[in-house]
C-alpha positions as CSV (number, residue, x, y, z in Angstrom):
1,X,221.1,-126.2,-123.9
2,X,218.7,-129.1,-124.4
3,X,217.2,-131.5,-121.5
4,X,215.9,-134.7,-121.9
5,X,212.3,-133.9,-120.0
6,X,209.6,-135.9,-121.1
7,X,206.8,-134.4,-123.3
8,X,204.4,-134.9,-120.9
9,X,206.0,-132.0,-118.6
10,X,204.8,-128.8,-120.0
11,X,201.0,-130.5,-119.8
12,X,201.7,-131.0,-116.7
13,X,203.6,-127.6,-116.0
14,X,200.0,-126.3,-117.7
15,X,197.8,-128.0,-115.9
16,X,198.8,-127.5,-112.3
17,X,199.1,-123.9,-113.4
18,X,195.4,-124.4,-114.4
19,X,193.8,-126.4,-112.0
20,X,196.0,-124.9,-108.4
21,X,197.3,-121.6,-109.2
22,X,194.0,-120.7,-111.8
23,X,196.7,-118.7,-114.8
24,X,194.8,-119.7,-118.0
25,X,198.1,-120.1,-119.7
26,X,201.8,-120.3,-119.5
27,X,202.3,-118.7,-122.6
28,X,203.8,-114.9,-122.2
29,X,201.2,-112.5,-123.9
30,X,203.2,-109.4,-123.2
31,X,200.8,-107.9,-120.9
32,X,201.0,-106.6,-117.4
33,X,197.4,-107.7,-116.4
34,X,197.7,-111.3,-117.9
35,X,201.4,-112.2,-117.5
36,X,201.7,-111.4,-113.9
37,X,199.5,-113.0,-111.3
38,X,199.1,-112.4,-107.7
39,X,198.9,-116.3,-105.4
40,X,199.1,-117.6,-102.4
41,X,201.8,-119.1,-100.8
42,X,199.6,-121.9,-100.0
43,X,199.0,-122.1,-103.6
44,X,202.3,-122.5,-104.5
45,X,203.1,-124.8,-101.6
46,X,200.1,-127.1,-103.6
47,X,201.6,-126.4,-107.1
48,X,205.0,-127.5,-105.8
49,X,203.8,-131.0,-104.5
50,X,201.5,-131.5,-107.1
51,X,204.7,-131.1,-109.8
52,X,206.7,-133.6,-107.4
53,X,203.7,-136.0,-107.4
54,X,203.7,-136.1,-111.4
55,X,207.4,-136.4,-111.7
56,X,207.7,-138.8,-109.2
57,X,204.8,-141.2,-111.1
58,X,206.6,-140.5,-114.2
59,X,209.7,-141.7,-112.8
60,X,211.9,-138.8,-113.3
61,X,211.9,-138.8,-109.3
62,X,213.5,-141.9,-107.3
């Protein structure tokens, strides 16, 4: 099934992951130690708002 995201969304997805949750990458590197990270809720509570925030100012959000 295809969506009709904009392109901008996996930078996004990448750099919240980067910048909040600190996971280098979202890419799967089929290991244990670097596919599978330990955070904080308050973390993901940040990572959440801060994907909200970008969608909204895209426009995908009304």
């Amino acid at each position: 099934m295809q969506t009709n995201r904009p392109a901008k969304i996996p930078h996004y997805a990448a750099k919240i992951a980067k910048e909040i949750l600190n996971i280098e990458t979202l890419e799967t590197r089929k290991s244990d130690r670097l596919d599978f990270h330990e955070v904080s809720v308050w973390e993901i509570r940040d990572a959440l708002k801060a994907a909200f925030e970008a969608g909204r100012k895209s426009g995908a959000v009304k």
